[in-house]
C-alpha positions as a Markdown table, in Angstrom:
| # | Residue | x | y | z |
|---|---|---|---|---|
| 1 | Unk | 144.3 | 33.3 | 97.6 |
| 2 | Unk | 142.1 | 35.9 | 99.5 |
| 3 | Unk | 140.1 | 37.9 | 96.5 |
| 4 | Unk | 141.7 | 41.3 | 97.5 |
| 5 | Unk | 145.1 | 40.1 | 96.9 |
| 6 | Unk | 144.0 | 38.2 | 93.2 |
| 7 | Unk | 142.7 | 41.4 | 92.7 |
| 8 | Unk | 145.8 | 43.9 | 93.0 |
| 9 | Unk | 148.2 | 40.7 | 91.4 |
| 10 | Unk | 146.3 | 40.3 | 88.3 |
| 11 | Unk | 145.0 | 43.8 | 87.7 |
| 12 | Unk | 146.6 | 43.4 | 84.3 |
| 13 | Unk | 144.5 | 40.8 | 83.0 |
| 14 | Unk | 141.5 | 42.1 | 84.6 |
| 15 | Unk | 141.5 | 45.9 | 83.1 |
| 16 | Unk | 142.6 | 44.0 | 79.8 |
| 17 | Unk | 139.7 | 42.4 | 79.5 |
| 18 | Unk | 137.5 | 45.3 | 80.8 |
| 19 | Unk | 139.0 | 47.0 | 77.9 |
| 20 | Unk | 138.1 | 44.3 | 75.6 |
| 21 | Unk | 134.5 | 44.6 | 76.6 |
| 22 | Unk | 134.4 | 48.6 | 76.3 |
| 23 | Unk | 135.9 | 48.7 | 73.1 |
| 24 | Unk | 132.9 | 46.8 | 71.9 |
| 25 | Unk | 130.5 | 49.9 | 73.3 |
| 26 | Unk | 130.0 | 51.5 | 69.9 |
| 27 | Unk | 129.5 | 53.8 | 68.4 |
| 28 | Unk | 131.4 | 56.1 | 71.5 |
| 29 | Unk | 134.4 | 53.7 | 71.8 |
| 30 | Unk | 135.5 | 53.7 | 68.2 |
| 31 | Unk | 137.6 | 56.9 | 68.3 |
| 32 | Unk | 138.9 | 56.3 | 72.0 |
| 33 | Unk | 142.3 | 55.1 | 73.2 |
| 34 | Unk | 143.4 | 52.5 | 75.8 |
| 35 | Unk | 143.7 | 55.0 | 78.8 |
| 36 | Unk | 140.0 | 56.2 | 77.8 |
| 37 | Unk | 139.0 | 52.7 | 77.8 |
| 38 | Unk | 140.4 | 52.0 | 81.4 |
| 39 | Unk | 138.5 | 55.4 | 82.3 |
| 40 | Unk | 139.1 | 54.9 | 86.4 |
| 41 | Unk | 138.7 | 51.2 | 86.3 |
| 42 | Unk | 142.0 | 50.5 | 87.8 |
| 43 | Unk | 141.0 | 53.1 | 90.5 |
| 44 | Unk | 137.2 | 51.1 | 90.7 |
| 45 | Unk | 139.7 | 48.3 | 91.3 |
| 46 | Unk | 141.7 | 49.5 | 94.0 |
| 47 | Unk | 138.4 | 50.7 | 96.2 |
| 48 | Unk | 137.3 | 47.3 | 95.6 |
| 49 | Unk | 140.3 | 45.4 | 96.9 |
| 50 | Unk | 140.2 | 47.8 | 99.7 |
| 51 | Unk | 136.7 | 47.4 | 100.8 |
| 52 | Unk | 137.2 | 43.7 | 100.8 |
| 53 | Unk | 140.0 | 44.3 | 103.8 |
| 54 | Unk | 137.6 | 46.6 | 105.5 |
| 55 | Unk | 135.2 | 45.3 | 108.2 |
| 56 | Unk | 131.6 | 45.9 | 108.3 |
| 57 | Unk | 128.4 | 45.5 | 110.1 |
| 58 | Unk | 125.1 | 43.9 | 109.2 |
| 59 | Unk | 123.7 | 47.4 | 108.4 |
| 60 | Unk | 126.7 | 48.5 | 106.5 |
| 61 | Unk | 126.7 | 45.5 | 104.1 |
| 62 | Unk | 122.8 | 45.9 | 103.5 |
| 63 | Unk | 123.5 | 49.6 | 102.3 |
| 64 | Unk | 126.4 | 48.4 | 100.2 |
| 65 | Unk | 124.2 | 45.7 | 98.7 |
| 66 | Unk | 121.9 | 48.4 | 98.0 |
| 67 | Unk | 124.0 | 50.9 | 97.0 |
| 68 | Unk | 123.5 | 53.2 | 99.5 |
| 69 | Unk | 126.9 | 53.3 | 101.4 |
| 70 | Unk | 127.8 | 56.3 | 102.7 |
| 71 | Unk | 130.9 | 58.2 | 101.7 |
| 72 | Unk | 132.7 | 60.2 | 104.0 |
| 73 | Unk | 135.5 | 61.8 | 101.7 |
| 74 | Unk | 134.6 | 65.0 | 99.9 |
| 75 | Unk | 136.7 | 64.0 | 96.8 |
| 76 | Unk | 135.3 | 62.1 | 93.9 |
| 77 | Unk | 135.1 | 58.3 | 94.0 |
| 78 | Unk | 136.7 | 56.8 | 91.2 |
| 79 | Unk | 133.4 | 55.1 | 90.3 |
| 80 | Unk | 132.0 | 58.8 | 90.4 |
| 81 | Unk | 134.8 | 59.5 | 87.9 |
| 82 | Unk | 133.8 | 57.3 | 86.0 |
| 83 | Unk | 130.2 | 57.5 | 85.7 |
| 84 | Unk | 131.0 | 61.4 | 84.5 |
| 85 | Unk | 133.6 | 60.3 | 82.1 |
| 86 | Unk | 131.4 | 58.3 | 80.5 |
| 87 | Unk | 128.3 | 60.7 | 79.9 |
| 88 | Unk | 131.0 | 63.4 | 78.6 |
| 89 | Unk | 132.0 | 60.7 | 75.9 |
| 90 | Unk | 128.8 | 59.6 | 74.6 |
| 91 | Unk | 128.3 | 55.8 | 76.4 |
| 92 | Unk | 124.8 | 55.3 | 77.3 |
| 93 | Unk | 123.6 | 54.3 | 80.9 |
| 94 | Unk | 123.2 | 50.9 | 79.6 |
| 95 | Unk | 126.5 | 50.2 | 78.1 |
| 96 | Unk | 128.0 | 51.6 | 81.5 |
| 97 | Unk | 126.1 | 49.4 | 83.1 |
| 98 | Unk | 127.2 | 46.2 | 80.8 |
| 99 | Unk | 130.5 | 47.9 | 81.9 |
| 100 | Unk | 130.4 | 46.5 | 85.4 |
| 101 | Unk | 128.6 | 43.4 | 84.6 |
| 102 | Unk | 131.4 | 42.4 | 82.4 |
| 103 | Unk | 134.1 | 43.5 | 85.3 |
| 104 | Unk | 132.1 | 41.6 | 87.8 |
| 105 | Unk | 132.1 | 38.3 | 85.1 |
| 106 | Unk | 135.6 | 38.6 | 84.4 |
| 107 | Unk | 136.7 | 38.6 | 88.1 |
| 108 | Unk | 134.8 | 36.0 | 89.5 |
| 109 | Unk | 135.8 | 34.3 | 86.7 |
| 110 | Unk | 139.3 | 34.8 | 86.9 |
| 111 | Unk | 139.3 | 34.2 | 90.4 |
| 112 | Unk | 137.5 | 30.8 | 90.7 |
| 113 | Unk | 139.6 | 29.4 | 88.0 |
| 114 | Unk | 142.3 | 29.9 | 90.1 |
| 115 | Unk | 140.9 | 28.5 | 93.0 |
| 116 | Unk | 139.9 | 25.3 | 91.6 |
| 117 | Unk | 137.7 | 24.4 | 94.3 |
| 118 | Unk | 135.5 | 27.1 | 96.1 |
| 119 | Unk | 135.8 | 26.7 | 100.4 |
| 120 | Unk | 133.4 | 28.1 | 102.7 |
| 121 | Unk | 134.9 | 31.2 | 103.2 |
| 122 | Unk | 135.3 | 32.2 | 99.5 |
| 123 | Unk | 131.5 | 32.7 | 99.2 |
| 124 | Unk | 131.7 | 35.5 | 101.8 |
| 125 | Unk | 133.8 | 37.2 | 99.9 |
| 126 | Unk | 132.0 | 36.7 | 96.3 |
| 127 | Unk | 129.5 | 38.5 | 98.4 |
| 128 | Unk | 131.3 | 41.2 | 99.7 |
| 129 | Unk | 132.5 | 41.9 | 96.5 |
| 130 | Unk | 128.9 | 41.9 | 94.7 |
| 131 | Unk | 128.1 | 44.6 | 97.6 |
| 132 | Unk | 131.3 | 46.5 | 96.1 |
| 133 | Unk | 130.4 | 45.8 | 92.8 |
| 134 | Unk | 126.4 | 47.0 | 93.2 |
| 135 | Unk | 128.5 | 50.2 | 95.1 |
| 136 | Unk | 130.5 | 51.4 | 92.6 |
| 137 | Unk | 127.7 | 51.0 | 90.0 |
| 138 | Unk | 125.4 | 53.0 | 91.8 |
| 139 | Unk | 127.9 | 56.0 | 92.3 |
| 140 | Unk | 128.9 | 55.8 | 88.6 |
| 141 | Unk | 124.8 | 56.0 | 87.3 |
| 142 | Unk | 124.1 | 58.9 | 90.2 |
| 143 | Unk | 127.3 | 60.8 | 88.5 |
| 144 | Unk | 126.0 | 59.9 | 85.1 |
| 145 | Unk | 122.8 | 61.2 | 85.1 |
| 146 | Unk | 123.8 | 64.0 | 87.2 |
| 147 | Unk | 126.5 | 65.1 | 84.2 |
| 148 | Unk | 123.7 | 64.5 | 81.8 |
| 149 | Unk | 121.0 | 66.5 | 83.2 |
| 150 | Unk | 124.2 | 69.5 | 83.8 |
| 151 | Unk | 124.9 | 69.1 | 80.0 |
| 152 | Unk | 121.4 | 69.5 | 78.9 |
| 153 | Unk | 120.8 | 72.4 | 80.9 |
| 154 | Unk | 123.7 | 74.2 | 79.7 |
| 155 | Unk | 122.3 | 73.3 | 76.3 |
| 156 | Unk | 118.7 | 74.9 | 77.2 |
| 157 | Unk | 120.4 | 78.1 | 78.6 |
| 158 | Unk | 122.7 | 78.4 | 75.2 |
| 159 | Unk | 120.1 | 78.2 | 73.0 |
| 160 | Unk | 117.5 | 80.4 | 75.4 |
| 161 | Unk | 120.0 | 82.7 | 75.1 |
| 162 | Unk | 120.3 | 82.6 | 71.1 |
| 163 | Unk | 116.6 | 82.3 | 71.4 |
| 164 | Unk | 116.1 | 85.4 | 73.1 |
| 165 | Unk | 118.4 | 87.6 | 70.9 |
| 166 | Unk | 116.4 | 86.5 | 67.7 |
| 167 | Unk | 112.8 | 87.6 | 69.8 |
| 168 | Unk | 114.7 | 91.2 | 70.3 |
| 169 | Unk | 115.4 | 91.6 | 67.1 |
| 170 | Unk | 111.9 | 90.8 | 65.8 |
| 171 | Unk | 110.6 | 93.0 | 68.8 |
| 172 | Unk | 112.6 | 96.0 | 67.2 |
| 173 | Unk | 111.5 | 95.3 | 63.5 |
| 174 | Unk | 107.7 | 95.2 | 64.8 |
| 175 | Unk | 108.0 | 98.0 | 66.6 |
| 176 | Unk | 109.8 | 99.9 | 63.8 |
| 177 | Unk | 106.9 | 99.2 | 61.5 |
| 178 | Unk | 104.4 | 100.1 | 63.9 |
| 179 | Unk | 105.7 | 103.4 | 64.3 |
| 180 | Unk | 105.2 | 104.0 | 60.5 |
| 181 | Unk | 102.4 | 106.4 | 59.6 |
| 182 | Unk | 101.6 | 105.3 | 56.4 |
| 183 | Unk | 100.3 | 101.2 | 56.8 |
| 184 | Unk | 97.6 | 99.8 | 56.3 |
| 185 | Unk | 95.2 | 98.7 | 59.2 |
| 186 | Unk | 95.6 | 95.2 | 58.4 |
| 187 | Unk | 99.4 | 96.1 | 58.4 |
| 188 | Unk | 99.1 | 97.5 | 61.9 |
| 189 | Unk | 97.2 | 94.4 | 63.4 |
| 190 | Unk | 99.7 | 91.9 | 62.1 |
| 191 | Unk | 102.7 | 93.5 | 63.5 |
| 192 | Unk | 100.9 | 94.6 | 66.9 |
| 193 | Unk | 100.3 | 90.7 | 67.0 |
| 194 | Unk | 103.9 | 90.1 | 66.3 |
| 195 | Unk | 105.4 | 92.6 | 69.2 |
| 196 | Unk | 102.5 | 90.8 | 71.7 |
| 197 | Unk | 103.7 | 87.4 | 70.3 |
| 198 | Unk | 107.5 | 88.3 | 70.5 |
| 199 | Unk | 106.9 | 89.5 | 74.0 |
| 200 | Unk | 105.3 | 86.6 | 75.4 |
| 201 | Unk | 107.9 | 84.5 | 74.4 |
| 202 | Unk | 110.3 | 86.4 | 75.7 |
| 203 | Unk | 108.8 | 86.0 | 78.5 |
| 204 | Unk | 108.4 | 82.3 | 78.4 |
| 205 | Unk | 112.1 | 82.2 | 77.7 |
| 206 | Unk | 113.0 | 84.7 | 80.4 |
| 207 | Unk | 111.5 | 82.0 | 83.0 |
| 208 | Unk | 113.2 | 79.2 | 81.5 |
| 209 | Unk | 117.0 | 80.3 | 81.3 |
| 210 | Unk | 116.0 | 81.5 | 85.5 |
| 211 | Unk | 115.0 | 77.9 | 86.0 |
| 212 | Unk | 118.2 | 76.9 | 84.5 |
| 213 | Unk | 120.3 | 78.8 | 85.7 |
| 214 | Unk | 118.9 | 77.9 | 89.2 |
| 215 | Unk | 119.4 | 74.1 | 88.6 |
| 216 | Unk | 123.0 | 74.7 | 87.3 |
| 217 | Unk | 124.2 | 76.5 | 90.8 |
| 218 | Unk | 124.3 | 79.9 | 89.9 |
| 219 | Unk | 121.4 | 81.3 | 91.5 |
| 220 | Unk | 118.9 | 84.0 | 90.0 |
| 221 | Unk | 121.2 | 87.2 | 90.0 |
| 222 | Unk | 119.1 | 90.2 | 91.5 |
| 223 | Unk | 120.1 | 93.4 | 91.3 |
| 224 | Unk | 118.9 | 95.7 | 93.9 |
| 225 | Unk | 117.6 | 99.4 | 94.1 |
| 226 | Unk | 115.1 | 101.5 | 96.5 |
| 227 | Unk | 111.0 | 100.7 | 95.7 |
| 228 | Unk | 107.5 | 100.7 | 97.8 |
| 229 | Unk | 106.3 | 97.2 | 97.5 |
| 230 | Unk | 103.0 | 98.7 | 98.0 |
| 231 | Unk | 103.8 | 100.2 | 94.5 |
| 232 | Unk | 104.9 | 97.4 | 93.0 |
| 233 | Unk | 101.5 | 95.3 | 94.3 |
| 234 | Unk | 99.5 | 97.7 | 92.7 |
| 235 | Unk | 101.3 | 97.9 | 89.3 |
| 236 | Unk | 101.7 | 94.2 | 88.9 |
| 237 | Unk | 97.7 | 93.6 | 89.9 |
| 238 | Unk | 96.5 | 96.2 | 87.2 |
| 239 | Unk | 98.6 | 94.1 | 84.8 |
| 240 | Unk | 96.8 | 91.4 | 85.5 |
| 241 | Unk | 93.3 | 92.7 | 86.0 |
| 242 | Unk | 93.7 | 94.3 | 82.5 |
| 243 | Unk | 94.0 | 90.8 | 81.4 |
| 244 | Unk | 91.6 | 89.3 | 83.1 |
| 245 | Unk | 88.5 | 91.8 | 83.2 |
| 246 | Unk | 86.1 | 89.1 | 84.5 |
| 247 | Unk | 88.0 | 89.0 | 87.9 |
| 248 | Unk | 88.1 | 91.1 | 90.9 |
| 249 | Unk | 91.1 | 91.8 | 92.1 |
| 250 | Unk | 92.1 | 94.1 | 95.5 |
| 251 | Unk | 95.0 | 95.1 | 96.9 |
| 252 | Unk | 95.7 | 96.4 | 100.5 |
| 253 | Unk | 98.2 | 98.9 | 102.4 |
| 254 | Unk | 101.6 | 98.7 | 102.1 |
| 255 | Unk | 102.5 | 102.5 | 100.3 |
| 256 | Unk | 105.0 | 103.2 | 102.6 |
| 257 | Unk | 106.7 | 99.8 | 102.9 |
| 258 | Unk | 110.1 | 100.6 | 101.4 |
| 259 | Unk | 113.2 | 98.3 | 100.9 |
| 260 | Unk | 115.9 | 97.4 | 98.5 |
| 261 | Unk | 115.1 | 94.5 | 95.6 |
| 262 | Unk | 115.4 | 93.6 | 92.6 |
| 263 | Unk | 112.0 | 95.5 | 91.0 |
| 264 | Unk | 112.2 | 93.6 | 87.8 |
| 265 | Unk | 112.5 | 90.0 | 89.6 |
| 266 | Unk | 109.9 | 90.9 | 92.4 |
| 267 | Unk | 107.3 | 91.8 | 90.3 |
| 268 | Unk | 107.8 | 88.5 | 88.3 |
| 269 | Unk | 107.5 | 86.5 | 91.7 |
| 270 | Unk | 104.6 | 88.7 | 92.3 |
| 271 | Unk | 103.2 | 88.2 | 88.7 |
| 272 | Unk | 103.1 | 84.6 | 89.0 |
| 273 | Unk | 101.9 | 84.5 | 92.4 |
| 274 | Unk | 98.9 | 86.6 | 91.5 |
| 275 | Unk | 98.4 | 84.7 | 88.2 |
| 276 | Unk | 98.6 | 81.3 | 89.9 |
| 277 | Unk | 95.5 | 82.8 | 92.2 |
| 278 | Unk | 93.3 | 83.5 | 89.4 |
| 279 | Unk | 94.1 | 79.8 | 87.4 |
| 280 | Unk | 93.1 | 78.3 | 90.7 |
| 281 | Unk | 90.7 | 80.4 | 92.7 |
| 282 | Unk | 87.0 | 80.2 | 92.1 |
| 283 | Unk | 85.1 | 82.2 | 89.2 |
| 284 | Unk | 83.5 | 85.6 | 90.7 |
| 285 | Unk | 85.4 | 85.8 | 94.3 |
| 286 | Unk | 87.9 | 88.3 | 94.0 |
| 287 | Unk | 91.9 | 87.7 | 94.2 |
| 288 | Unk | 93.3 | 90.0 | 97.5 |
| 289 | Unk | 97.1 | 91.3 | 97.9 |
| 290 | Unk | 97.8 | 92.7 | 101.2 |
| 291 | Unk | 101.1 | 94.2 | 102.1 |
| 292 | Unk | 102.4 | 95.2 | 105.7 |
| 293 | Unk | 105.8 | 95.1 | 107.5 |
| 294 | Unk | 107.9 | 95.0 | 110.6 |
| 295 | Unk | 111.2 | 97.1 | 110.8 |
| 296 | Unk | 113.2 | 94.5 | 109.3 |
| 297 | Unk | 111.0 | 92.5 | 106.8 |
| 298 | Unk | 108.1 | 93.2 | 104.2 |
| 299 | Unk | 105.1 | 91.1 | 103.8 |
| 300 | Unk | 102.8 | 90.2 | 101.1 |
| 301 | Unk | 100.1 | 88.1 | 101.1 |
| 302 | Unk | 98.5 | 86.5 | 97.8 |
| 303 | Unk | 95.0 | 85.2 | 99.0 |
| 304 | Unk | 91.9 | 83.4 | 96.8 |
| 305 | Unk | 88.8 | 81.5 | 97.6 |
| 306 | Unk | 89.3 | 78.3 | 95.9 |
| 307 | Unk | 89.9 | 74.5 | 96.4 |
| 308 | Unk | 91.9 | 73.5 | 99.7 |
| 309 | Unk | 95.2 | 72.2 | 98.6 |
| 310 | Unk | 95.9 | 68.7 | 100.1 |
| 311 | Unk | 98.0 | 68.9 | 103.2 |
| 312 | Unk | 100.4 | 66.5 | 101.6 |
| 313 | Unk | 101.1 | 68.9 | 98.7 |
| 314 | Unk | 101.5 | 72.4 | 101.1 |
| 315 | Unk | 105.4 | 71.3 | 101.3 |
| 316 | Unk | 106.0 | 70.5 | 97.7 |
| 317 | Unk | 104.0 | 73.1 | 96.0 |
| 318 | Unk | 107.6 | 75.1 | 94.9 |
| 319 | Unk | 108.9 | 71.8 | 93.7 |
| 320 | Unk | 108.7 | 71.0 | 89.7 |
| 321 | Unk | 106.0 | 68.8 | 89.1 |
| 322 | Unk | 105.3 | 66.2 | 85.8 |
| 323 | Unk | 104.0 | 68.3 | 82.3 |
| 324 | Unk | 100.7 | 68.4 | 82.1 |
| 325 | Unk | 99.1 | 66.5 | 79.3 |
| 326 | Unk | 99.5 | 68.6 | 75.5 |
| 327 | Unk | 96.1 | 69.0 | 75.3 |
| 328 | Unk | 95.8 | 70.6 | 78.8 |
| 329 | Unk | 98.6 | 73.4 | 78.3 |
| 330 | Unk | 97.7 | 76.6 | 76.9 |
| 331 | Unk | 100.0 | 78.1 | 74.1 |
| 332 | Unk | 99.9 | 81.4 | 76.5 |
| 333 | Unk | 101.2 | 79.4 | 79.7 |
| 334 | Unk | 103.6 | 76.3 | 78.4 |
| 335 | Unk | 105.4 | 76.8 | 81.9 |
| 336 | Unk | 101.9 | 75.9 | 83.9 |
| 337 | Unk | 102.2 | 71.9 | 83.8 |
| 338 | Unk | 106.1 | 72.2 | 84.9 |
| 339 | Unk | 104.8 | 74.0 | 88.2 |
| 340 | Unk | 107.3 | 76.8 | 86.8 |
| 341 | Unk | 105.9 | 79.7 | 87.7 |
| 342 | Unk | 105.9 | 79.0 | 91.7 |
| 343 | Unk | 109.0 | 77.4 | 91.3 |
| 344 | Unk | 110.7 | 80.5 | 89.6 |
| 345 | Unk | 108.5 | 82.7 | 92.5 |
| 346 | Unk | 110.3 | 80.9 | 95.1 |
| 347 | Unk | 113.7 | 81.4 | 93.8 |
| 348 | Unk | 113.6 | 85.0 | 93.2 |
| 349 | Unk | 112.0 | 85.6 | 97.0 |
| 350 | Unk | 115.1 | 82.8 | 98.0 |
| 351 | Unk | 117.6 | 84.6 | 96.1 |
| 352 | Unk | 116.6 | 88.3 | 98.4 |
| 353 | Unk | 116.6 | 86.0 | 101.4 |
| 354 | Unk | 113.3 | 85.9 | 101.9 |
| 355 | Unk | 110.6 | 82.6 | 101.8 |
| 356 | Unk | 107.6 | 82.0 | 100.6 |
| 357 | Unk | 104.9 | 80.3 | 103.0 |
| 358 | Unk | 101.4 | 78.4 | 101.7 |
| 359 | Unk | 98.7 | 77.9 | 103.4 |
| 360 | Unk | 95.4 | 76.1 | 102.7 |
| 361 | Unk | 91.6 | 75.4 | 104.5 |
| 362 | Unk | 88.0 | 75.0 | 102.8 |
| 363 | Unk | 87.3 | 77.7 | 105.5 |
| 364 | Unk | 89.6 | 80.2 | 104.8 |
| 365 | Unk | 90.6 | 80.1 | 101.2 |
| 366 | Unk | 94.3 | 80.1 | 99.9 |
| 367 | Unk | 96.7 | 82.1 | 101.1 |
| 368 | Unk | 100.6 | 82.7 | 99.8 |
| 369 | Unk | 102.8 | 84.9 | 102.3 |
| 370 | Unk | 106.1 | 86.4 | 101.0 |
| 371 | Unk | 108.6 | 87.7 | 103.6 |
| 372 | Unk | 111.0 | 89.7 | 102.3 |
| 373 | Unk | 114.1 | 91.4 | 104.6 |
| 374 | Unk | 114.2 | 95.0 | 103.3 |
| 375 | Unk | 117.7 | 94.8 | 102.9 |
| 376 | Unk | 120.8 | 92.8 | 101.8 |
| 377 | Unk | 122.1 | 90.6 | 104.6 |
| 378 | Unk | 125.5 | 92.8 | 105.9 |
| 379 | Unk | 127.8 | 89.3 | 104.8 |
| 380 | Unk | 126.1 | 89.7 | 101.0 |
| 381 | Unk | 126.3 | 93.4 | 101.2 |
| 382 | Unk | 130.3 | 93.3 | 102.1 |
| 383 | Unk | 130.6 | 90.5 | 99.6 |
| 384 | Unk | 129.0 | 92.8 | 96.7 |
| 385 | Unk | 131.6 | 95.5 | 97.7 |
């Protein structure tokens, strides 16, 4: 009997016996019924069976084998399915995995058994059916981890939010005290070090619910109203030079360059674009901001004499990158290691439509360009209507 058609006929015996093997995936299986236990096997089945009866090419089966087929449908695989069902429920990757090594067992198993005797043209199917197998496995582990990382994110966001909440409401009560007349100086240093505290975190949480948010889909929401970016420029480098009084800092035209965006979110961008300058440009040349424009965009330009990044890195330099080691993060930048401060920069300017180029030389320093379209696009504009 062809190994499609033992399939479908003793689907029975097969899903009993997958169900035998994930009730033994502890502690998560305990509390779960039959029909959770079967979680899209007999589906995993049925694409099986199916693939077996479809033909392939050389370069088809090495993808399969690999787990690299493509697929052409926009609805979930079963094997998708599945991989999500069992992240919600609590299986780890490894006792999903076990999963299909203990499906693959049982029907090769089963199968040969009834055989008796193998013939030549049973081992092309054992093999197609390993390439299903390896398939549906990778599928289920990309849908895993993609269902975990959602679920951790969401987690990060609810208790940023919570977090953030708690920092108000110590904000307030510092503020409160500080505006009594009769403490103590000692009083009045202690809680002006507990507002600067509270808003430093705030800010370190602001950044991380916008980097979650962008990984969950939603975008980081902007909300727009009429500003100079020239003005902007020049407010967000005086923050910065206040901080850092051993650097230079300049910044260039742009008064009359007027457009609609999010004030808040573009001075963040700005913020970090123009901290990021002084972390990495040289000690004693200064940091420059230049803004100009066209009639339908805004430019500003972020530029520092400092190291020439790699070539290599220009295209990945808004992408996270690994934490820095403990003892190389300050307690005033914990975001620095993640890369999320050019990563968040990037998503604001994305989120106005804009983009953010880099560009590098030992010759001419380091130089970050932000084009910005003065206004909504007219689809997002009748969209927010």
């Amino acid at each position: 009997m062809h190994l499609s058609e033992f399939i479908v006929a003793n689907r029975k015996s097969i899903l009993a016996e997958w169900e035998e093997f994930a009730r033994t995936c502890e502690p998560s299986s305990a509390q779960m019924g039959i029909t959770e236990l079967r979680d899209h096997a007999d589906g995993i089945l049925t694409m099986i069976a199916a693939d077996l009866e479809t033909a392939q090419d050389a370069a088809e089966q090495s993808k399969k084998s690999k787990g690299n087929a493509v697929d052409d449908t926009p609805e979930e695989t079963a094997a998708e399915e599945h991989g999500a069902g069992r992240a919600e429920s609590g299986f780890t990757v490894a006792q999903m995995v076990a999963e299909y090594r203990a499906l693959r067992a049982s029907v090769i198993r089963l199968w040969t058994e009834s055989q008796g005797e193998l013939a030549p043209g049973d081992i092309e199917q054992l093999t197609r059916f390993n390439e299903a197998i390896d398939q549906s496995l990778a599928e289920s582990v990309v849908r895993y981890s993609e269902q975990l990382d959602r679920a951790q994110e969401i987690s990060v966001a609810i208790v940023g939010h919570d977090l953030r909440a708690g920092l108000a409401a110590i904000r307030a009560s510092a503020s409160a005290l500080l505006s009594t007349q009769h403490l103590e100086q000692t009083a009045v240093t202690l809680a002006s070090q507990i507002a600067e505290t509270a808003d430093r975190t705030t800010h370190t949480v602001g950044i991380l619910l916008d980097f979650t948010r962008s990984r969950l889909g939603e975008g980081i929401p902007i909300h727009r109203s009429e500003a100079s970016m020239g003005t902007l420029a020049h407010d967000v480098a005086a923050g910065i030079a206040a901080a850092h009084p051993e650097r230079r800092f300049s910044v260039e035209g742009g008064t009359e360059e007027r457009g609609e965006w999010d004030v808040a979110r573009i001075s963040q961008a700005l913020a970090n674009l123009i901290e990021n300058a002084v972390q990495h440009g040289t000690a004693g040349t200064p940091v420059t901001v230049h803004v100009n424009g066209d009639e339908r965009d805004v430019y500003v330009s972020v530029h520092n004499r400092g190291t020439a990044i790699p070539r290599e890195q220009l295209d990945t330099l808004f992408e996270l990158r690994s934490a820095a080691p403990a003892e190389e993060t300050s307690a005033r930048e914990p975001q620095e290691g993640l890369g999320l401060g050019l990563y968040i920069a990037e998503r604001i300017v994305r989120a106005h439509g804009g983009s953010i180029i880099a560009k590098s030389s030992e010759v001419h320093g380091n130089t970050f360009t932000v084009c910005l379209p003065r206004h909504a696009p007219a689809e997002r504009r009748k969209a927010v209507r």
